[in-house]
C-alpha positions in Angstrom: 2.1 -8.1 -45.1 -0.6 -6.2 -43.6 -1.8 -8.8 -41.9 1.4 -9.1 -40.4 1.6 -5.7 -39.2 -2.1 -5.4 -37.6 -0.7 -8.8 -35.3 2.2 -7.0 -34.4 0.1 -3.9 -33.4 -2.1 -6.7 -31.0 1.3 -8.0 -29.5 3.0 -4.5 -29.1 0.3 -3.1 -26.5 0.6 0.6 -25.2 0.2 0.1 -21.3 0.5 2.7 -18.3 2.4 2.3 -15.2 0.4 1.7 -12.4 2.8 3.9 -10.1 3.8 6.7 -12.1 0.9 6.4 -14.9 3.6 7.0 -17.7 3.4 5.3 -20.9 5.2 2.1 -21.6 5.4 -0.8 -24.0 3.7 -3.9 -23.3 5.5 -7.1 -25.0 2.4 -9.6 -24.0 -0.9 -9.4 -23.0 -1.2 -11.1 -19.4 -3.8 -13.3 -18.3 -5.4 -12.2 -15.0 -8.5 -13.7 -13.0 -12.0 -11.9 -13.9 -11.5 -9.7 -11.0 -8.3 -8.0 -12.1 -9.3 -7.5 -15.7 -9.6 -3.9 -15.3 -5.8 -4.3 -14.9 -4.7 -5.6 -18.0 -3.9 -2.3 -19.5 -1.6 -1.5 -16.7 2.3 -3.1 -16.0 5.2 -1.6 -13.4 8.1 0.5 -15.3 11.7 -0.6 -14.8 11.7 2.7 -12.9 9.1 2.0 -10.7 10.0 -1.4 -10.0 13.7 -0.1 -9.0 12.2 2.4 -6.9 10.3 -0.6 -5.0 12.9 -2.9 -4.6 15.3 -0.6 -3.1 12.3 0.8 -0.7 12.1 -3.4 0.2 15.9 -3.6 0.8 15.5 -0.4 2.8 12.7 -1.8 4.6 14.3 -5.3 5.7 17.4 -3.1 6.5 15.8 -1.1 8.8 13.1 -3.6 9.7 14.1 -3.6 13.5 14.2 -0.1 13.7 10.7 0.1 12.1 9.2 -2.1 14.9 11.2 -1.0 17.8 9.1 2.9 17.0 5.3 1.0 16.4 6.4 -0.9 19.6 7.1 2.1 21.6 4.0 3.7 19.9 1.9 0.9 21.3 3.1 1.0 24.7 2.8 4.9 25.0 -0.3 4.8 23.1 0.7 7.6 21.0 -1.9 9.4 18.6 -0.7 7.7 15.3 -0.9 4.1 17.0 -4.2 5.2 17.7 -5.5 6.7 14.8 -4.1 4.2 12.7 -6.3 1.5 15.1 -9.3 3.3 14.8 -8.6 3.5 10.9 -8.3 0.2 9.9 -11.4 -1.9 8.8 -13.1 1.1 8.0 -12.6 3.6 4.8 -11.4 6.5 7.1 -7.8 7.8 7.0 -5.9 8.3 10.1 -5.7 12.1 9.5 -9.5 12.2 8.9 -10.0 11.4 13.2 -10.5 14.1 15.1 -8.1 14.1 18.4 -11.3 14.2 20.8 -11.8 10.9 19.1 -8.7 10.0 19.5 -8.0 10.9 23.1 -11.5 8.9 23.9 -10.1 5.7 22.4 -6.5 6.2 24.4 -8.8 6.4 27.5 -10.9 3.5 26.3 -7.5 1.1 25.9 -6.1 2.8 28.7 -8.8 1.2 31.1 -8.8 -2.3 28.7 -5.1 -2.5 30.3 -5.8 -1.7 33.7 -8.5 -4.2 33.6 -6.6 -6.8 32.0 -4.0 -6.5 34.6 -5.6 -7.5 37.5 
């Protein structure tokens, strides 16, 4: 019997949600690559998974609305096109660019389309 019991502990894991880091019950361990092994502690709630597939439904809902604003960002060269440009590849955050930075890459493009034009 208390064999039994310690192999039930093994199966019955304690994990944490990887969005809201509550507590949850694990029924299985998972098998992940070497690199995610860190995970294996770690699942998605129901709640959390709710919450992400009504911010997908949202998303393909609203999809054209979505790219019709980046699409008028990029055209206007607005300062979150920008700084979200300038932030990618790299470990900055858009907020962390300065706008004198910012206003010297609109220039920069700015001139990369005038050039391209003719």
């Amino acid at each position: 019997m208390v064999f039994y019991s310690i192999l039930c502990l093994r199966l019955v894991r304690t994990m944490k949600c990887l969005k809201c880091l509550n507590k949850c019950n694990g029924t299985k361990p998972r098998q992940l690559p070497d690199i995610l092994s860190h995970l294996a502690d770690y699942t998605i709630c129901r709640a959390c998974d709710d919450r992400l597939e009504k911010a997908r439904e949202k998303y393909k809902k609203h999809s054209k609305y979505y790219k019709n604003i980046q699409e008028s960002y990029r055209k206007k060269m607005k300062g979150p096109y920008i700084k979200r440009l300038m932030a990618d590849n790299s470990i900055l955050k858009p907020k962390d660019i300065p706008e004198q930075l910012v206003q010297a890459k609109k220039q920069e493009l700015h001139m990369k389309r005038i050039l391209k034009e003719d």
